[in-house]
C-alpha positions in Angstrom: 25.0 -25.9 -194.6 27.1 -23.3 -193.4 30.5 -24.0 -191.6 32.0 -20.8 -189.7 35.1 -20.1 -187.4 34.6 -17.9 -184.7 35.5 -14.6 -186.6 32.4 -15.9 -189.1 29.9 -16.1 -186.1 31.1 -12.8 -184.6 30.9 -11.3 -188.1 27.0 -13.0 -188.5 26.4 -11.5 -184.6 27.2 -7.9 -185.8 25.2 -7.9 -188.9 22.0 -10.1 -188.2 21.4 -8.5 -183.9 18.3 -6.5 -184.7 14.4 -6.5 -183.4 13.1 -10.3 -184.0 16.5 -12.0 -184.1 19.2 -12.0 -181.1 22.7 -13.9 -182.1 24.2 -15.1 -178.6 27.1 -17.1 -177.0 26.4 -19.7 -174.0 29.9 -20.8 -173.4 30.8 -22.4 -176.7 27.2 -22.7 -178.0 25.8 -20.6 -180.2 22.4 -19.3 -179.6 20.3 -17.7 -182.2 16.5 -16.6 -180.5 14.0 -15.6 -183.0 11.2 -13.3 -182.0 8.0 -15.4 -181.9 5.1 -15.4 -179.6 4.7 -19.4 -179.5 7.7 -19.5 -177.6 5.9 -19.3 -174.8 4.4 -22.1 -175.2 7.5 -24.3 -177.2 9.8 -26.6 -175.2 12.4 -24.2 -177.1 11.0 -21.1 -176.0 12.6 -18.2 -173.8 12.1 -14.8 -172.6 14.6 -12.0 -174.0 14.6 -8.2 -174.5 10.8 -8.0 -172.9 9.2 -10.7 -175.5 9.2 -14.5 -176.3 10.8 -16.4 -178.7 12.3 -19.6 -180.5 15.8 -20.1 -179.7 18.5 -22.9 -181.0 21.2 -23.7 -180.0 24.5 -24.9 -182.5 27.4 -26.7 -180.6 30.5 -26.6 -181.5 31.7 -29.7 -184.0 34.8 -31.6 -184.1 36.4 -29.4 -186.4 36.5 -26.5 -184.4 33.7 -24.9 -186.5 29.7 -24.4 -185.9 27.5 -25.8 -188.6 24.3 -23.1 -189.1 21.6 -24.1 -191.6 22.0 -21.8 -195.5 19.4 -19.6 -194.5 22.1 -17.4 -192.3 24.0 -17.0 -195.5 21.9 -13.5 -197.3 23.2 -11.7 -194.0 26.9 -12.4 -195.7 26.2 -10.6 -198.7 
């Protein structure tokens, strides 16, 4: 798991934003849509930048910090 501040996420926004994935805010939640055409079809699909995709969404936590699953780490590196 990886715990981030809001300097982490905007640091993650700048260096993952490209073709198939979209780093977002809604209000405090962080939204992170990955290019995929079975969103149009998925509960968890939208429409962004002209194509479908999978988005979730990561809330805010107790601590003041967003929890993100380790596979967001390799764009820290």
């Amino acid at each position: 798991m990886l715990h981030l501040y809001e300097n982490g996420i905007e640091l993650l926004r700048k260096k993952a934003n490209g073709k198939n994935l979209d780093i977002y805010w809604n209000n405090y939640d962080l939204i992170v849509w990955n290019k995929d055409d079975g969103g149009f079809f998925s509960t968890s699909g939208a429409y962004r930048n002209n194509s479908w995709g999978i988005k979730k969404e990561f809330s805010v936590n107790e601590k003041g910090t967003w929890a993100l699953p380790g596979k967001y780490v390799k764009y820290f590196r």
